[in-house]
C-alpha positions as CSV (number, residue, x, y, z in Angstrom):
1,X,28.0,97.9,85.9
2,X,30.6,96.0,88.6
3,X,32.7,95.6,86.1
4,X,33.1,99.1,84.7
5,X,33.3,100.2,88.6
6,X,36.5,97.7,89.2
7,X,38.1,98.6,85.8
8,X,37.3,102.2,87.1
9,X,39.7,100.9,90.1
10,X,42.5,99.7,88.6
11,X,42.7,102.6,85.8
12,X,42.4,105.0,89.1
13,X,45.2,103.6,90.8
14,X,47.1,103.3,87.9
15,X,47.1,106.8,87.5
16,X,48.2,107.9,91.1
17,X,51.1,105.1,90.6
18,X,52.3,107.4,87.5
19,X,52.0,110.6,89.1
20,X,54.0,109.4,92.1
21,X,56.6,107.9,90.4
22,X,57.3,110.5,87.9
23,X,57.4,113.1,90.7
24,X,59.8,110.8,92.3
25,X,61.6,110.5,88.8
26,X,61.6,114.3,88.4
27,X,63.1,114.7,92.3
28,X,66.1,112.6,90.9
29,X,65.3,108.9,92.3
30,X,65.9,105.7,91.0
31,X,62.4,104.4,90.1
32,X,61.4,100.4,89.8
33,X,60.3,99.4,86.1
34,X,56.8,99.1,86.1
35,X,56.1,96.4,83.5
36,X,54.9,93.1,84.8
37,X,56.9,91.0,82.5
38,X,60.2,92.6,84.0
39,X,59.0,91.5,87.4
40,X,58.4,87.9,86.8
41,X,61.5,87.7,85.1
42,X,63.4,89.1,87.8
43,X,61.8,86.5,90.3
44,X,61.9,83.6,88.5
C-alpha cells in the first residue's frame, strides 16, 4: 500500500506542475521543457 500512496504522490504533483505551466503557457510565458533527458543534457 506505501507504494501505491508515493506513486499517488508523484502522479499528484505531476499534475499541478501541468496545470501551472500551461496556465503560465496560455498567459504568454516562456516555459522550461519538462523532460528529464533535456535537463541532463543541458548540465552535462
Amino acid at each position: 500500500m506505501l507504494w501505491q500512496v508515493l506513486l499517488h504522490v508523484a502522479n499528484h504533483s505531476t499534475d499541478h506542475r501541468a496545470q501551472l505551466l500551461q496556465l503560465l503557457n496560455d498567459l504568454g510565458a516562456k516555459t522550461p521543457s519538462q523532460d528529464y533527458i533535456f535537463y541532463v543534457y543541458e548540465h552535462l
